[in-house]
C-alpha positions as CSV (number, residue, x, y, z in Angstrom):
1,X,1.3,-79.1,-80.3
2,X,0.9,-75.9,-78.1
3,X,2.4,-73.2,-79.6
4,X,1.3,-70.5,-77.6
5,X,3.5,-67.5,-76.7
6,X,4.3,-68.2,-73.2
7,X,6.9,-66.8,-70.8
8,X,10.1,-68.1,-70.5
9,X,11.9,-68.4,-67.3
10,X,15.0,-66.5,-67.5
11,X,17.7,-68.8,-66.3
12,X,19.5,-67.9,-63.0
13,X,23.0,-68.4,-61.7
14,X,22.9,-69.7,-58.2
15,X,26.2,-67.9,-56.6
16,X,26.2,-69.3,-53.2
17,X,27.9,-72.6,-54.0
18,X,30.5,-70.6,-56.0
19,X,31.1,-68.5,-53.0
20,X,31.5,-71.5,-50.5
21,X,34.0,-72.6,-52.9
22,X,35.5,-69.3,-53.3
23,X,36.0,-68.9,-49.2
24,X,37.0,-72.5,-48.9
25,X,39.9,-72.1,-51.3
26,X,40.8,-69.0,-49.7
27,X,41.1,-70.1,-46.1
28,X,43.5,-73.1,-47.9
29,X,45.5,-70.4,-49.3
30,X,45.4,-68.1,-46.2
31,X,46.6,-71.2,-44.1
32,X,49.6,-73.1,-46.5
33,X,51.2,-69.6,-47.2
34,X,54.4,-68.9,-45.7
35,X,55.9,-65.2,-45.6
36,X,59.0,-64.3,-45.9
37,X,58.9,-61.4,-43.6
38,X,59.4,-62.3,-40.5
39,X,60.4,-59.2,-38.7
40,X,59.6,-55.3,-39.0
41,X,62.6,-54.6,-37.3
42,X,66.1,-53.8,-39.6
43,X,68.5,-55.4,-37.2
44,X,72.6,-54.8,-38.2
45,X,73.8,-57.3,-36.3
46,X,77.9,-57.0,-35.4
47,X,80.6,-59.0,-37.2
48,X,82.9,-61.2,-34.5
49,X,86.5,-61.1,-35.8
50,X,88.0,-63.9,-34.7
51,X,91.6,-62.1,-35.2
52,X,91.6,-59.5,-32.4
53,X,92.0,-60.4,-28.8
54,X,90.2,-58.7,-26.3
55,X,91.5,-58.6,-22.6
56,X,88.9,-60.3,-20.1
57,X,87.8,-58.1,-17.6
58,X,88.2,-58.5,-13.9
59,X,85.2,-60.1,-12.2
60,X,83.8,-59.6,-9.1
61,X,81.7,-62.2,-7.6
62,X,78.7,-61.6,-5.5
63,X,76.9,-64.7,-4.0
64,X,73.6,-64.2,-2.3
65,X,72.6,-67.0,-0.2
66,X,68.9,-68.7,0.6
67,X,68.7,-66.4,3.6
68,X,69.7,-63.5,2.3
69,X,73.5,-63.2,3.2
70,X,75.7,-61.9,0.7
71,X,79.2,-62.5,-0.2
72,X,82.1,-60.5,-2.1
73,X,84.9,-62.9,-3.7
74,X,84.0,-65.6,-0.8
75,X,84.3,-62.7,1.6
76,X,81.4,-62.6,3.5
77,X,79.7,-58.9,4.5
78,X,78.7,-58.2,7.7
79,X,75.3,-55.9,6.5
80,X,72.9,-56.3,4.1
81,X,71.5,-52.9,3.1
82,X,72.5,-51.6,0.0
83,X,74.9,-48.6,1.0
84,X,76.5,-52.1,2.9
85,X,77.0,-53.8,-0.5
86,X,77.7,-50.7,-2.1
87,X,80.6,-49.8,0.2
88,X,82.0,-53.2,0.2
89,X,81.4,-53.2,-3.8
90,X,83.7,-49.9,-4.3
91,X,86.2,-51.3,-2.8
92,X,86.4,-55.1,-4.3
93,X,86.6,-53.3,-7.8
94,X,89.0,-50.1,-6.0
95,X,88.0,-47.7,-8.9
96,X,88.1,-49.7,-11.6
97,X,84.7,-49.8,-13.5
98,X,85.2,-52.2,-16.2
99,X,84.6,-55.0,-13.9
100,X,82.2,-57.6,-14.3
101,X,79.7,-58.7,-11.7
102,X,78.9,-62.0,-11.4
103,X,76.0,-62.6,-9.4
104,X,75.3,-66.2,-8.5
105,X,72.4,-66.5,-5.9
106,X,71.2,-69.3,-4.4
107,X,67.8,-71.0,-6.5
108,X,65.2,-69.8,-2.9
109,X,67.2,-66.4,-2.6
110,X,64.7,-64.0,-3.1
111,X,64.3,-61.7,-5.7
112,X,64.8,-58.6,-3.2
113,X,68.2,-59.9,-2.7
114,X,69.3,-59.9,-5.9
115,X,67.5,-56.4,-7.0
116,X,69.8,-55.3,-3.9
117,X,72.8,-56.6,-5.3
118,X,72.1,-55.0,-8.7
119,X,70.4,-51.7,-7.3
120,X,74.0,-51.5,-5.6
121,X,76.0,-52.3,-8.3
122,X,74.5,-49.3,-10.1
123,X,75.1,-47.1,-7.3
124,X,79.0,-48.5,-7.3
125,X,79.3,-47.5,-11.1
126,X,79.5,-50.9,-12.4
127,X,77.0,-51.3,-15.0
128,X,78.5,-55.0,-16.9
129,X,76.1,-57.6,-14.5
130,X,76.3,-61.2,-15.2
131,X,74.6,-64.1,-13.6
132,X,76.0,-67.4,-12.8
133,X,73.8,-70.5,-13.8
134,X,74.4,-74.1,-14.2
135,X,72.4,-76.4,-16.1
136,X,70.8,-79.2,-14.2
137,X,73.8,-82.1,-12.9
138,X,76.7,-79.8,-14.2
139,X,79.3,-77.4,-13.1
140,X,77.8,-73.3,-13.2
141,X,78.5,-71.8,-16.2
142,X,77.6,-67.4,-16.9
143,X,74.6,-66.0,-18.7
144,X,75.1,-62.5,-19.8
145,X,72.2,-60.0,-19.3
């Protein structure tokens, strides 16, 4: 039997397995948790009552063609500058400015075309703008913006 004072090795705790098992379980946690905050924003959103009746506005409909035409109420103008559509605005909505415009342009109008009508619209005082859509196969229905 040896029983000579030797030196004992000092046992050691190998951490890196524990760590990989560590970052593995928090990766699963980081990745099945679900918040429950969803938004920064505090949004009050309004209450419909379906009780009161509101009276619908007039509308005033503005159709810009492919070419870059444009129509008030099926009437069409003979210009198509701004002041043009402005004019002829002011006087399809004679003063009133709780009219709605409804602009339905053609699907290869351009986008100039409709900026005009809108750009106009502003100038007219008429600041409720609406555009006319229709959902493939189906009769156009009104998106508001």
């Amino acid at each position: 039997m040896n029983f000579r004072p030797g030196t004992r090795d000092e046992p050691e705790i190998n951490l890196i397995p524990f760590i990989d098992i560590l970052l593995v379980v928090l990766i699963f946690l980081m990745l099945t948790t679900t918040y429950s905050r969803y938004t920064q924003l505090q949004v009050s959103l309004p209450v419909a009552d379906a009780q009161a009746q509101r009276t619908t506005p007039k509308e005033v409909i503005v159709s810009v063609s492919s070419d870059g035409r444009y129509a008030i109420n099926q009437a069409l103008l003979d210009g198509s500058s701004v002041e043009s559509l402005t004019r002829a605005l002011e006087e399809a909505t004679q003063d009133t400015r709780d009219m709605v415009i409804i602009i339905s342009a053609d699907a290869a109008a351009t986008h100039q075309s409709v900026i005009n009508v809108m750009d106009a619209a502003r100038r007219a005082g008429l600041v409720q703008i609406t555009f006319a859509t229709q959902q493939s196969g189906s009769a156009p229905s009104r998106g508001k913006s």
